[in-house]
MIMIKE-893744 format. One line per 2 residues: number of its first residue (from 1); for each residue x, y, z of N, C-alpha, C. Coordinates in steps of 0.1 Angstrom, whole numbers, always signed. Example, Ala and Ser with C-alpha at 12.3 -4.5 7.8 and 13.67 -1.06 7.14 Angstrom:
REM MIMIKE-893744
1> +132 -57 +78 +123 -45 +78 +132 -33 +78; +128 -22 +71 +137 -11 +71 +129 +0 +79 $
REM end
This chain:
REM MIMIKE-893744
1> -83 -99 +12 -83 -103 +25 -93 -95 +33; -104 -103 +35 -116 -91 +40 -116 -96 +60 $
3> -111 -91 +67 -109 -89 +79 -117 -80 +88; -127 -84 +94 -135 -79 +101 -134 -81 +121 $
5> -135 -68 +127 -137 -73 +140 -143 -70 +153; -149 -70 +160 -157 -65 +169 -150 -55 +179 $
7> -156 -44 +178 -151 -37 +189 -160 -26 +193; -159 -30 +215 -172 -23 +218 -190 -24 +212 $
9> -188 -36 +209 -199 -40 +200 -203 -34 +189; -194 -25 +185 -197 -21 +168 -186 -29 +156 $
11> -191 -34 +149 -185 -42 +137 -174 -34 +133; -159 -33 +130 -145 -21 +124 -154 -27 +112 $
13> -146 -16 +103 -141 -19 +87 -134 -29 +82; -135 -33 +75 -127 -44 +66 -112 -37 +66 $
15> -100 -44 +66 -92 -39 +66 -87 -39 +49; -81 -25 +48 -82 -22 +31 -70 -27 +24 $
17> -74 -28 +11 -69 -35 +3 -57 -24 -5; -41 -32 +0 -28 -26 -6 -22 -31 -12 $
19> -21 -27 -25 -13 -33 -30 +2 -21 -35; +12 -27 -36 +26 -18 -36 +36 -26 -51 $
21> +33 -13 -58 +39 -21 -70 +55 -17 -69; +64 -27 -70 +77 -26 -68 +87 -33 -79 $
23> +96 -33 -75 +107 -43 -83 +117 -43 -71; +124 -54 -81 +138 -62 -72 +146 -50 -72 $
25> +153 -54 -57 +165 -44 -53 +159 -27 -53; +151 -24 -54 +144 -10 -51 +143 -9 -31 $
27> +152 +3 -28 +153 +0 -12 +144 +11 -11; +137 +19 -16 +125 +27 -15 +111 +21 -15 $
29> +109 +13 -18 +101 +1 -20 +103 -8 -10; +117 -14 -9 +116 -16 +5 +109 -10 +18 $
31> +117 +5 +19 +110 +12 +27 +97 +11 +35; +88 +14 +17 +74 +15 +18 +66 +5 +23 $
33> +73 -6 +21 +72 -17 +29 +69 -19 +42; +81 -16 +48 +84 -15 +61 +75 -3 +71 $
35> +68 +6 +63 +61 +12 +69 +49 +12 +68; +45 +5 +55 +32 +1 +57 +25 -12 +64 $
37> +37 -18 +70 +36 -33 +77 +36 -23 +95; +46 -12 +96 +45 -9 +111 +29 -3 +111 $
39> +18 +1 +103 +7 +3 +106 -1 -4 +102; +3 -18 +100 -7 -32 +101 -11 -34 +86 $
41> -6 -27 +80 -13 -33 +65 +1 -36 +60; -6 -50 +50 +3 -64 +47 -3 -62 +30 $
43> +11 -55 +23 +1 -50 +6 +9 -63 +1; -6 -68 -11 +2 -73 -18 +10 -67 -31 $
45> +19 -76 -31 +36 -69 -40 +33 -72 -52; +34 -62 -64 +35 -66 -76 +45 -64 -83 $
47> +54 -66 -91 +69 -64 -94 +62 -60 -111; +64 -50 -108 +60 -43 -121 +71 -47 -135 $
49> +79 -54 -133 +90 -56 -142 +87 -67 -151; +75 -75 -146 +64 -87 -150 +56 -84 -160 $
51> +52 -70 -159 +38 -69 -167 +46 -55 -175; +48 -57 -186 +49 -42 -199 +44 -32 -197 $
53> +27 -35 -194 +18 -21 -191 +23 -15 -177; +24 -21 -168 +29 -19 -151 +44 -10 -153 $
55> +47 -14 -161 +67 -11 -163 +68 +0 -167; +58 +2 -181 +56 +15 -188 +48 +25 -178 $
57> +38 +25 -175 +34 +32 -167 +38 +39 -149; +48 +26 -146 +51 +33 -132 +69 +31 -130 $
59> +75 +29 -146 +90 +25 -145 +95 +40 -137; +96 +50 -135 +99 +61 -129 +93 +65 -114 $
61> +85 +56 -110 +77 +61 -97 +79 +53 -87; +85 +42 -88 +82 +30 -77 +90 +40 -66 $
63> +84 +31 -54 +70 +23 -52 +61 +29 -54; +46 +25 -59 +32 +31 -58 +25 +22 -49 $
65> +19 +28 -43 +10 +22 -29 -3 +27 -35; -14 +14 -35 -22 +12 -41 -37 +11 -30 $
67> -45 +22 -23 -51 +18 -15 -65 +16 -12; -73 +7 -13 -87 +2 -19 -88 +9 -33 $
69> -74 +7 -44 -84 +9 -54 -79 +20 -61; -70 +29 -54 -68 +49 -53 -54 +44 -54 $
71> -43 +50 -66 -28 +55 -60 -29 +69 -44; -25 +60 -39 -22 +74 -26 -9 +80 -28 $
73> +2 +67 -28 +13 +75 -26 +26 +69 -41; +34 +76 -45 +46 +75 -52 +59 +76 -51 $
75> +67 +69 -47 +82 +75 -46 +87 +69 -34; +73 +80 -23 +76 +77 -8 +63 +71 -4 $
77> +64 +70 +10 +45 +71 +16 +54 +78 +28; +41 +88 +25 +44 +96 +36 +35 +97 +51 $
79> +38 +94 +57 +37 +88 +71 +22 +98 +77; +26 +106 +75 +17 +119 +83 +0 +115 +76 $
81> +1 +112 +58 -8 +110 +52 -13 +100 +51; -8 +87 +56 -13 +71 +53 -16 +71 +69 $
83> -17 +84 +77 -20 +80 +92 -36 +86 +90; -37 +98 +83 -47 +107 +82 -59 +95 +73 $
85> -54 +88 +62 -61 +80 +54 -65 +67 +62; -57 +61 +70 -62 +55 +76 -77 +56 +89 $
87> -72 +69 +95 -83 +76 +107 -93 +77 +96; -94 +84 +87 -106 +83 +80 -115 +71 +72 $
89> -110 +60 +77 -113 +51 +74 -123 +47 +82 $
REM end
């Protein structure tokens, strides 16, 4: 979802690409959810319980928040840091 928009006449950034790998009934995942939607990013959800490789590699971490590309966050997202990552954007 490449979203661009004018402000002050200088072009923003694309707004970046999240993805949040999760599973069913995970309320930490939910969480991460919820907080990455109150700072305007909309990740797409992958239910790692779908894919073998995904399951094996993140069956002990969900949620992982996925951001342009980078794991940022595991477990939790921590608020202080996905605010810092975003300004730097």
């Amino acid at each position: 979802m490449e979203k661009s928009s004018h402000f002050g006449g200088m072009a923003a950034m694309p707004d970046p690409e999240v993805v949040l790998y999760t599973r069913q009934g995970c309320h930490l995942c939910d969480d991460a959810k919820a907080i990455l939607v109150r700072y305007g990013l909309f990740p797409r959800e992958v239910d790692i319980d779908t894919v073998a490789d995904l399951r094996s590699q993140y069956n002990e971490c969900v949620p992982v928040v996925e951001i342009d590309g980078q794991v940022r966050f595991r477990g939790r997202v921590d608020e202080r840091l996905l605010r810092r990552l975003l300004h730097a954007r």
